[in-house]
N, C-alpha and C positions, 0 to 999 in steps of 0.2 A: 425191522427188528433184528436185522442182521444173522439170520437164519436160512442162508444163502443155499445149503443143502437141502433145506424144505422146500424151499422156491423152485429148486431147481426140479424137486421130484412135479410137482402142481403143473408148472410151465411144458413139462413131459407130455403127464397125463391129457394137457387141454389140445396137444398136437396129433391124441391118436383120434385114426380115422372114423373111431366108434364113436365118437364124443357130440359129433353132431350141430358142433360150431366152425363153422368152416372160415368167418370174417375173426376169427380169434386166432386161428393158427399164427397168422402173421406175429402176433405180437407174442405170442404163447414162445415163439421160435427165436426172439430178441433176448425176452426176460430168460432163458436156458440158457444163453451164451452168456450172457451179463451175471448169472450169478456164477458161471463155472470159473468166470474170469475175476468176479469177488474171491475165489475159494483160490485161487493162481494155479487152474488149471487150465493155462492153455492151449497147452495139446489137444487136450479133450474137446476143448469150446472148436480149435481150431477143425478138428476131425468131424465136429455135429453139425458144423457151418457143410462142411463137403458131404455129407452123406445125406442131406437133405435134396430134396426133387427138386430138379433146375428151376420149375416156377416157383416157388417159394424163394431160390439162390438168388432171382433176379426182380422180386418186391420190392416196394420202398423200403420196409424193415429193415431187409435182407443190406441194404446199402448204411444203413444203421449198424449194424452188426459187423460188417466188414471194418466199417471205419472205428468200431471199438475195439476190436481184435487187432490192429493195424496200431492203434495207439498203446493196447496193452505190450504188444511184443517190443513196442518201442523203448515203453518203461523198463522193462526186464530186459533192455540190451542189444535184444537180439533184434539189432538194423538187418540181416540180410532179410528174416520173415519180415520184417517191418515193409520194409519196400516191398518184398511180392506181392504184401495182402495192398499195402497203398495203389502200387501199378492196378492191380487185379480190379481194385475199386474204381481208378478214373476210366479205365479202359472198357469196364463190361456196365457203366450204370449211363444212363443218361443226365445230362446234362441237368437238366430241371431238379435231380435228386443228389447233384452233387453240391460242394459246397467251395467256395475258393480257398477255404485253409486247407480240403484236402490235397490240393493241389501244390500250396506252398508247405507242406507238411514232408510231403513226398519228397519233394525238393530238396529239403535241408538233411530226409537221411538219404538220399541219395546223394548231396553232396560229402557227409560225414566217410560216408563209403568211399570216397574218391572219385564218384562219377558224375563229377562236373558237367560234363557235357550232356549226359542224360538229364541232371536235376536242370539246364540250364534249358533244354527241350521239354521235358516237363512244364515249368513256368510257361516257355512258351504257347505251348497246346492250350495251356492254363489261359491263360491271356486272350486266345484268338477266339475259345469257346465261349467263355464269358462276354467278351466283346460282342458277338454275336446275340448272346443272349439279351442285351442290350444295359448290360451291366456299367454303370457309374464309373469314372476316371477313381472317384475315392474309395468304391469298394475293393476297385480293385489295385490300390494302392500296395498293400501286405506283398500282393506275388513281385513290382518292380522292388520293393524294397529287399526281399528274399534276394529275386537276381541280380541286384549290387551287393551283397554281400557275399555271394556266390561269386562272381566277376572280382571282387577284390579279394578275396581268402586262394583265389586261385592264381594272382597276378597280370588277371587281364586289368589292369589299370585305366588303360585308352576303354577303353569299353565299357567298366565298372562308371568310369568319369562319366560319359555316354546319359549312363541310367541314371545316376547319381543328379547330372546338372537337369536332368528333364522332373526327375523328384523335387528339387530345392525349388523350382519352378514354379510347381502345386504344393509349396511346403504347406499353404493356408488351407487344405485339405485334409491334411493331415491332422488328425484331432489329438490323438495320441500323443503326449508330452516325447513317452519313451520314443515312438517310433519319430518323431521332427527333431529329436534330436542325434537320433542314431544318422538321419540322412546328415545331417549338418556334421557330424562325428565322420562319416566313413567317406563324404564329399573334402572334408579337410584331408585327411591322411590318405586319400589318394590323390589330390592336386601336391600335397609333397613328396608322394612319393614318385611323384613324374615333373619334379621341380619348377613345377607353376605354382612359386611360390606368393607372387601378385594377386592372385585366384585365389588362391589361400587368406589373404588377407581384406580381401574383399567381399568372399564369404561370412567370415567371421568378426568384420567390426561394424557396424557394436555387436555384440553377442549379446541373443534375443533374453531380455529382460524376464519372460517366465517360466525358465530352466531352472531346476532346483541346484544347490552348489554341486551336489556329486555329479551333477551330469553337466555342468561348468566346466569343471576342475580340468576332463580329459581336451575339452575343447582350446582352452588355458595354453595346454602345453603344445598343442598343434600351431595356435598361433604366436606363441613365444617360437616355436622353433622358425617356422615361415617369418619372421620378423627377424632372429636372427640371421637367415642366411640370406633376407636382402637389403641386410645391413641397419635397417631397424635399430638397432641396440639398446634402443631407452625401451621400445614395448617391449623387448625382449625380455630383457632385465623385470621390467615390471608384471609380463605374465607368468616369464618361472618363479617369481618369487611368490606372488598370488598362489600360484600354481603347487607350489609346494608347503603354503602354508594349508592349505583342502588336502592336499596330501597325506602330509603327518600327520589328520583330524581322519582320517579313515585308512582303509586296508587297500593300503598300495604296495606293493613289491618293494623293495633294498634298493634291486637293481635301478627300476624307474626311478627312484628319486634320488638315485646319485648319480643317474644319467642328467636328470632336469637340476640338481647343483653343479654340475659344471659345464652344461649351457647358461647356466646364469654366469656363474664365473666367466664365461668367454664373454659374455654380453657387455658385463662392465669389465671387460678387459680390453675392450675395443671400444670404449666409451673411455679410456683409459684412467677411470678409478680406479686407481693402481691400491691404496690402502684396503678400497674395500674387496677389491677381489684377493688381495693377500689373507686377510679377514676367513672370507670362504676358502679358500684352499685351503691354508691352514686348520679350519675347524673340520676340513672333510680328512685330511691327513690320520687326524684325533679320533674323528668319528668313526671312520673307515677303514682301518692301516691292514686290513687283509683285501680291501678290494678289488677286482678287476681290472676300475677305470683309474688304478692308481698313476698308471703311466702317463695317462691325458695330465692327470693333475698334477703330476712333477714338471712336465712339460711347459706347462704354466707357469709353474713357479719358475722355474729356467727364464720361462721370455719374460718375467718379471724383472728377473734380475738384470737381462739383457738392456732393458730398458733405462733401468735407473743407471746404467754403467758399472754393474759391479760384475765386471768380465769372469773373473775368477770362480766369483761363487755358482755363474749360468757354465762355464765348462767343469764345474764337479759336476754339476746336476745332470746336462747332457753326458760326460763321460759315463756314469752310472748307468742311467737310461741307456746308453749305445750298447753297454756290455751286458745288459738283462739279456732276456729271451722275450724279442717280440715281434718274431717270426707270426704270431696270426693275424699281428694288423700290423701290416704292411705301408700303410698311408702312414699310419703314428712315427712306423720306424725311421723310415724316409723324411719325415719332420723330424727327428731327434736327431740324424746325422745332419740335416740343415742348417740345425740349431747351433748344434759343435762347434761343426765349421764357422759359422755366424761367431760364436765364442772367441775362438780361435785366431779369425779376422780379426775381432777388434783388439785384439791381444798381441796384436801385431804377429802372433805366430804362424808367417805364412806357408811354410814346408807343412807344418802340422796342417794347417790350414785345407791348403790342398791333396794331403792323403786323402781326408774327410770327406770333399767333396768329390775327390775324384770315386772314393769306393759306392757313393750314394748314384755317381751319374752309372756306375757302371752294371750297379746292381738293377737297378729299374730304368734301364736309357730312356725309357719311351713316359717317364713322369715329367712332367713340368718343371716339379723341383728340380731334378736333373741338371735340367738344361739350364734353371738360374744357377745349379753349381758349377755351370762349364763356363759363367759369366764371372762367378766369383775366382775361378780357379786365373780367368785373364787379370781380374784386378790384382789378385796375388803377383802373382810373375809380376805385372805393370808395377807395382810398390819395390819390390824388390829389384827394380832395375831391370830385368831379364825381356826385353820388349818382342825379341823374335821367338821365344814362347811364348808369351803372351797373342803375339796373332797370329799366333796358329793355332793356339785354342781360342780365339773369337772368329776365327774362320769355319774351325769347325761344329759350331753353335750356330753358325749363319747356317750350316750346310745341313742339319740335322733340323733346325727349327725356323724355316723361312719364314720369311712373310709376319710374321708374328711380334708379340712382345721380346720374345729372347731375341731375334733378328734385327731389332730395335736396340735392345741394350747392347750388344755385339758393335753393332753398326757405329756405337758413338764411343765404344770403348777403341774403335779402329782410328775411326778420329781423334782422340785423346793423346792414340798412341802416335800418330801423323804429326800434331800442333808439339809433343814433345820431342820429337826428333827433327822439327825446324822443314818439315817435310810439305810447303806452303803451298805448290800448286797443287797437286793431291790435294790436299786441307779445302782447298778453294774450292773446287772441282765438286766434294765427294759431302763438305756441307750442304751446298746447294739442293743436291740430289739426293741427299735423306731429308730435307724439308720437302723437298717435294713428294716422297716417296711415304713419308711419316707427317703429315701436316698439322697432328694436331698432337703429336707427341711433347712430354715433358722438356724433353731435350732441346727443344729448338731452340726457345731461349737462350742456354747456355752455349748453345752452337753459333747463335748468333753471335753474341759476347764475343766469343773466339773469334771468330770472323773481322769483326768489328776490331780486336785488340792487335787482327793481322793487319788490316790494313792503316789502322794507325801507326803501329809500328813499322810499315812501309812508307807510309807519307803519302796514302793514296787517297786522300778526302775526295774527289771528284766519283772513286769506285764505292768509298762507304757513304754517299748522299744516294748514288742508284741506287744502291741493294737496299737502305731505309725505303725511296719510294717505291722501288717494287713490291716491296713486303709489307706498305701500306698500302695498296689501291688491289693487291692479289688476294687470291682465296687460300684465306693464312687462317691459323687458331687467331682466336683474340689474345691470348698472352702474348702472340709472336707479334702481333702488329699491334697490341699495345707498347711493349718494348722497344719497337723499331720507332712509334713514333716516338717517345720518350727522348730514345737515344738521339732521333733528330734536334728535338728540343733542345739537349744539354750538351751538344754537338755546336750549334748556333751559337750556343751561350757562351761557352769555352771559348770561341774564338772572336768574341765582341762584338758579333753580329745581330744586335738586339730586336733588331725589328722581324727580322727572320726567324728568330729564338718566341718573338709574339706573336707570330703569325703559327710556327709549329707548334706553340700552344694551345693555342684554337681550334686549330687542326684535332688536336686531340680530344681536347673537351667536344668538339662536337660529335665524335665517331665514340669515345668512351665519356658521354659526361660526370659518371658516378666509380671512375676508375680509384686505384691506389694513388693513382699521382694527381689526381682531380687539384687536392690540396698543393701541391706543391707548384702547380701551371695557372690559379687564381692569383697565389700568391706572387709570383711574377709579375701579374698582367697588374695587379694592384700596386705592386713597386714602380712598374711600368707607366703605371697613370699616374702615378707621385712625381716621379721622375720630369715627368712630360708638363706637370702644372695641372694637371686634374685630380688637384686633390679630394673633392670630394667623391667622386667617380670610384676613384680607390678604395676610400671610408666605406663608400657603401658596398664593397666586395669583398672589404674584410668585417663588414658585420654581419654577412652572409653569412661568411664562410664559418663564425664563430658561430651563429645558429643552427648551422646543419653540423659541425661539431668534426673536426679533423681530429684521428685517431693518435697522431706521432704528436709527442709535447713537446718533440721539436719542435714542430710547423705552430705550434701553437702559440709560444714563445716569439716566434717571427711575426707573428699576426700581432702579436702585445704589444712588441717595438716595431712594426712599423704603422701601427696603429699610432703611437706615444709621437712618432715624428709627425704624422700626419693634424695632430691634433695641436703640436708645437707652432706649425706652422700656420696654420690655421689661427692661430693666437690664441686658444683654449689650453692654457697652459696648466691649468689644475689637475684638468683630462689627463690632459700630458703625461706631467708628472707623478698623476697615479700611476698610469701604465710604465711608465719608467719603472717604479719600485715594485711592480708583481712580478717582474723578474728578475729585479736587483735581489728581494730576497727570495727569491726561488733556489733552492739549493742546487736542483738539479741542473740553471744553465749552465751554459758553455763558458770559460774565460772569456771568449770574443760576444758572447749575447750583456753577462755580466756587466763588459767594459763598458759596452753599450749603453746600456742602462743608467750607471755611472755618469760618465757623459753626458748625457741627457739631460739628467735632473741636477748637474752642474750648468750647465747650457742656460736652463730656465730660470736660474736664480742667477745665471750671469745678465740675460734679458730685464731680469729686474730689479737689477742694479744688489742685489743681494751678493755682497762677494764673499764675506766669512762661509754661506752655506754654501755657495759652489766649489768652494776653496775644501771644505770637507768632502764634498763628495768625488771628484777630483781628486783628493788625498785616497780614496777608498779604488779610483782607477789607477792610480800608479801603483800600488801593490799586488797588479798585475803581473803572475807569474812571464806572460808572452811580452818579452823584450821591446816588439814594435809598439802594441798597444801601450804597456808602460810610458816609453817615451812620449809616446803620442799627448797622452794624461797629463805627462811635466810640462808640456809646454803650452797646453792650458793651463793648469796651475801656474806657473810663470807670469801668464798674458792676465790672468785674473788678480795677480798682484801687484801689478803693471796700473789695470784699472783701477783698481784700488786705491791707487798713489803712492803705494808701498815700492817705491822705483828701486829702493838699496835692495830687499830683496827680492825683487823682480829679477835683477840681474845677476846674486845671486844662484838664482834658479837656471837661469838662463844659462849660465857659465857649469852649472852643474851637470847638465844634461851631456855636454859634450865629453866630461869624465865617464858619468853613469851608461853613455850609449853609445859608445864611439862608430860603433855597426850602423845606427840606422843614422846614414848620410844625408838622407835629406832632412829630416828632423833636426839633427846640428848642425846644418846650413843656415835653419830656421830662426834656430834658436842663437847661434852668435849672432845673425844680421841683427836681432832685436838686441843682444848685449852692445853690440857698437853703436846701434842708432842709440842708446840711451848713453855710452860715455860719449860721444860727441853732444848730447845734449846737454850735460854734465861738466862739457869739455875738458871729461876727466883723457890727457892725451895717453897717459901710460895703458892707461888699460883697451884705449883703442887700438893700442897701435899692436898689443897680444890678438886683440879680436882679426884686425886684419891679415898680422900673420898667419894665424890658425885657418881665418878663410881661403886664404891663397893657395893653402896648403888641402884643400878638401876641394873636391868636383862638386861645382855646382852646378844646378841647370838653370837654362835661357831666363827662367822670370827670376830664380835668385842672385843671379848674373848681373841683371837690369836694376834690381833692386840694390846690391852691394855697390854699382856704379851709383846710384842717386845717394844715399849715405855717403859716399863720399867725395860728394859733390856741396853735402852742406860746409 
C-alpha cells in the first residue's frame, strides 16, 4: 500500500523484546530498513543496521539488509558508502549467504572509484570462494566478464585479452544475448587496440547471426576498422558503410560517425575509387564544415588530387593545411608537410621542395616519414644536378635509418647516383651487394637492368651470361630470377643464337610456368616448331595458349599470324585466311603485324592462282607507312602481274620500285633483275641495257650476283 512509515512503525514494534516472537525478529529487522530505505532515509536505515546486536548483524536477514542498503547508497551516488557497506558484506557473511553479483557489484563501484586493483581483487576472492563452493564455469560467468571490463577501462589490454579470449571460449555459456555480445565487443577493441588486428578479424567473421542490429552496428565498426588496417579495404569500405547506415538509424555521437566516414573514405581511397571517395569527402565537407576531423578530410582531398595529377590544386590544399594549427595531431601534421613536399616534387619545384621536407625531417627526426623526406630531399638535389648533395643526404638516411626500408631507398638512390656519374666499378661492386643485402627488394630488378645495360655497354656478354645464371640457380626473389631468366632468353635471341634462346625458354617455363612472360616464351617455341617443320606441334601451342588466354593483344595478334601461316602451310587456306583478316582489320595492329596480314591473304589467293584479289590486298600492303615493308608489297605486286601475264605492267612495276625506294637495296636489286630478265625475254635491248646499268651501279649480293650473271648469259 505504499505506507512505508506504518510499516516501519509494525516492523519496530515486532523487534521489541516484549513481544515474545523471537523467529520474527529477523525479518521484523529487514522490513525496518527496507521501508526506511522506501521513505530515502538512509542514514537512518544505515544507523538501525549498526545499533542492532551483533547476532541479529550477522543473520541471513541481516546479509539481505546489508546488500539493500549497499545498493540504495549506490543509487543515490554515494559510491564511497556504497563500497563500505558492499566490502562490509562479502567480508563478514559467509559464503553460503552470499551471492556472486555481490561480488561483481562491488567490483564495478570499486572500479567507478578508481580502485582497479581493489575491484580487480575483489573478483578475484570472488572467483576462488565460489569455485570452492563448487559453483558452475557459467554462473560464474558475470564476475570474468566484470574483470575484462575492469582490465580494459583500465588499459591493461594484454591481460583484459587474457580474460576476454578464455570468455569467447565459453561464449556458448553465455545465455545472455547482452552479455555474448559484450565479450565479442570488448574481445574486438582490445585485439585492436594491441594491433592484432588478424584476431580481430577472425573473431568477428561472420558475426553471430543472433545479435539484434544495435549490438551489430558497434561490432561493424571494429571490424571495418581491423579490415582497414590490414589492408582489407573492400570489408572495410563495406562495414563502415553498413556501419553507419545502424548509425544514423539510432543515437550515436557526431564525432563516431564522422570518425567511421572517413575510415570509409580511406577505405575506398585505397581501393582507389577515387570518384567515390571524392563523393564522401565532399558531402562530409557540407555536412560538417566545423568539424574536428576536418584536417583528415582535406588531407584526402589533397592526395586525391595528387593522384589524378592535378599538382597545383594538392599544394593549395597541403599549403593551407601546413599553415593551420595542428600542433595536437602531430602524425596528421607530419603527413601534410609529406604531402607538400610530395606537391612540390612533382611540380618540379625542388628548392621549395626540399625546404618542406627538410622542416618535416627536422621536426620529428625519429618518424618514418622523416626519413622518406631525407630520400626525397636526395631525389631533389639528384634532378636538379647537384649529385654531391645529393649523397650526402643519402648517406645520412643510411646513417640514421639502417637496415631498413629507408636504408634500401638510400642504397639504390647511391647507385643511381654511381651509374650517372659513369662511376662502373663502384656500380658493379655495390649492385651485387645490395641484392645480396636486400634480396627481395623492389629495386633489384631495376638494378639488375643497370647492370645488365653496363655490361652491354662494355661488350662484356661472357660477365652478363654469369650474373643471369647466378641469379637463376641463387636464392633470389622470383621477380629477380624471373627477369634474369627472361633477359637470358632475349639475350640469346638478340644474337641469333636460336636454339639457346629455346632452351632459355624452357628454362623458364619450367621454374615460372604461369609467369608474365609465359606468353611470350610459348610463342617462341611455337615459331620455333614452325620454323623447324613441326607445324602441327606448334598449332597445338598456339591453341593452348589461345585457351588459357594471354593478357597483352599484342601476343595475341602474334598467335593470329602465326597461327594464319601455320594453317597456309599446312594447305588449310580458308583457316588461313581468316586469321589473316582478324588482324588485317584489327585497328589496333602494329604497321608490321598489318603488313603481315596483308601479305598473307595476297599469298593465298596468289596459291590459287586468284591474281586480281591478291593484287588487291598487296595494293592495301604497299600503303604501308614503313618504307621496307612498302617495297617489300611492290614487288609482290609486280611478281603477281608477272603471273598474271600482264608482263608490260609487271615491268612497269618493277622499274618503279627502284624510283619509289631507292633506300631498300636489296629489294631494287630484286626488282631490276626481274625488269631485265623480262626485256631480254622481250628482247626489248634499250631497256635492258638501262636495267644493267642501274645494276652495276647498285651492290648486290652473292645470289643476286649469280642470278644477274645467268640473265645475262641468255
Amino acid at each position: 500500500l505504499e505506507s512505508y512509515g506504518d510499516a516501519e512503525i509494525f516492523f519496530r514494534q515486532l523487534q521489541d523484546e516484549n513481544a515474545g516472537v523471537d523467529n520474527v525478529v529477523p525479518l521484523a529487522f529487514l522490513g525496518e530498513i527496507l521501508a526506511q530505505l522506501k521513505q530515502a532515509e538512509l542514514s537512518q536505515a544505515r544507523a538501525v543496521f549498526a545499533s542492532r546486536p551483533e547476532s541479529l548483524r550477522i543473520s541471513p536477514t541481516a546479509a539481505a539488509a546489508l546488500r539493500e542498503l549497499a545498493e540504495a547508497y549506490s543509487a543515490a551516488a554515494d559510491l564511497e558508502s556504497a563500497v563500505v557497506l558492499g566490502e562490509e558484506l562479502v567480508n563478514t557473511f559467509p559464503v553460503t549467504l552470499l551471492q556472486v553479483d555481490d561480488f561483481r557489484r562491488l567490483a564495478r563501484l570499486q572500479a567507478e572509484l578508481g580502485q582497479n586493483q581493489q575491484a580487480l581483487q575483489t573478483l578475484k576472492t570472488g572467483l576462488e570462494v565460489f569455485k570452492a563452493e563448487g559453483k558452475s564455469d557459467e554462473e560464474l560467468i558475470s564476475l570474468r566478464l566484470e574483470q575484462a571490463q575492469i582490465l580494459y577501462a583500465a588499459e591493461e589490454f594484454e591481460l583484459a585479452a587474457v580474460t576476454l579470449e578464455r570468455l569467447f571460449a565459453k561464449r556458448s555459456l553465455i545465455k545472455a544475448p547482452v552479455d555474448r555480445s559484450l565479450v565479442y565487443l570488448l574481445l574486438a577493441r582490445t585485439l585492436n587496440r594491441s594491433a592484432d588486428y588478424a584476431r580481430t578479424l577472425m573473431v568477428l567473421t561472420p558475426l553471430p547471426a543472433d545479435f539484434t542490429m544495435s549490438r551489430l552496428r558497434d561490432l561493424l565498426y571494429e571490424r571495418g576498422w581491423a579490415a582497414l588496417q590490414s589492408g582489407n579495404f573492400k570489408m572495410a569500405a563495406n562495414d563502415f558503410a553498413a556501419y553507419l547506415k545502424l548509425a544514423r538509424e539510432s543515437d550515436v555521437s557526431r564525432q563516431v560517425i564522422q570518425n567511421a566516414e572517413i575510415n570509409q573514405a580511406e577505405a575506398l581511397f585505397n581501393l582507389h575509387q577515387d570518384r567515390e571517395t571524392a563523393v564522401l569527402l565532399d558531402r562530409f565537407v557540407k555536412h560538417w564544415p566545423q568539424s574536428s576531423f576536418l584536417p583528415r578530410v582535406l588531407n584526402y582531398q589533397g592526395l586525391l588530387a595528387l593522384r589524378r595529377g592535378d599538382f597545383e590544386t594538392a599544394e593549395a590544399i597541403f599549403s593551407e593545411l601546413a599553415a593551420s594549427d595542428l600542433k595536437t595531431d602531430t602524425k596528421l601534421e607530419s603527413e601534410v608537410l609529406y604531402n607538400l613536399g610530395e606537391s612540390l616534387f612533382s611540380l618540379e619545384k625542388y628548392p621549395e621542395a626540399i625546404t618542406i621536407y627538410q622542416e618535416l625531417a627536422d621536426k620529428n627526426p625519429h618518424l618514418k616519414l622523416s626519413g622518406q623526406a631525407l630520400i626525397r630531399i636526395g631525389e631533389s638535389y639528384f634532378n636538379q644536378g647537384d649529385y654531391l648533395k645529393s649523397q650526402l643526404v643519402y648517406l645520412r638516411a643510411k646513417q640514421l635509418w639502417p637496415g631498413g626500408e629507408i636504408d634500401e631507398k638510400a642504397s639504390y638512390g647511391m647507385l643511381l647516383l654511381a651509374y650517372n656519374q659513369d662511376k662502373f666499378s663502384y656500380l658493379e661492386t655495390e649492385v651485387k651487394s645490395f641484392i645480396r643485402r636486400f634480396p627481395n627488394s623492389s629495386y633489384t630488378v631495376p638494378l639488375m637492368l643497370l647492370l645488365v645495360d653496363l655490361y652491354q655497354r662494355q661488350g662484356r656478354e661472357a660477365d652478363l651470361i654469369k650474373l643471369f645464371k647466378k641469379l637463376e640457380i641463387g636464392d633470389y626473389a622470383d621477380d629477380l630470377q624471373l627477369e634474369a631468366y627472361y633477359r637470358h632468353f632475349t639475350l640469346d635471341l638478340r644474337k641469333g643464337r636460336r636454339e639457346a634462346a629455346r632452351k632459355a625458354c624452357q628454362r623458364l617455363l619450367k621454374r615460372f610456368p604461369l609467369s608474365k612472360y609465359e606468353c611470350d616464351c610459348r610463342l617462341y617455341l611455337a615459331g620455333y616448331d614452325f620454323s623447324a617443320g613441326r607445324s602441327k606441334n606448334a598449332l597445338a601451342v598456339l591453341v593452348a595458349m589461345q585457351e588459357s588466354g594471354c593478357p597483352d593483344p599484342d601476343l595475341k595478334r602474334k598467335v593470329i599470324l602465326l597461327k594464319a601461316q601455320i594453317y597456309q602451310q599446312l594447305g588449310e587456306l580458308e583457316k588461313s585466311r581468316k586469321h589473316y583478316l582478324v588482324v588485317a582489320e584489327d585497328r589496333q595492329s602494329s604497321e608490321t603485324q598489318t603488313f603481315q596480314a596483308f601479305i598473307g591473304v595476297g599469298d593465298i589467293f596468289v596459291q590459287k592462282k586468284e591474281y586480281d584479289e591478291a593484287l588487291f590486298f598487296y595494293d592495301k600492303a604497299m600503303q604501308n607507312p614503313v618504307k621496307s615493308l612498302a617495297a617489300t608489297a611492290s614487288l609482290k605486286h609486280a611478281a603477281t602481274l608477272e603471273s598474271a601475264g600482264r608482263i608490260k605492267d609487271a615491268r612497269n612495276s618493277y622499274l618503279r620500285i627502284s624510283y619509289l625506294y631507292p633506300e631498300q637495296n636489296k629489294i631494287v636489286g630484286e626488282a631490276l633483275l626481274a625488269a631485265l630478265r623480262l626485256a631480254k625475254q622481250e628482247k626489248d635491248a634499250v631497256t635492258a641495257e638501262k636495267m644493267i646499268e642501274k645494276l652495276n651501279s647498285i651492290k648486290l649480293d652473292q645470289n643476286q650476283r649469280q642470278e644477274f650473271e645467268k640473265i645475262m648469259a641468255l
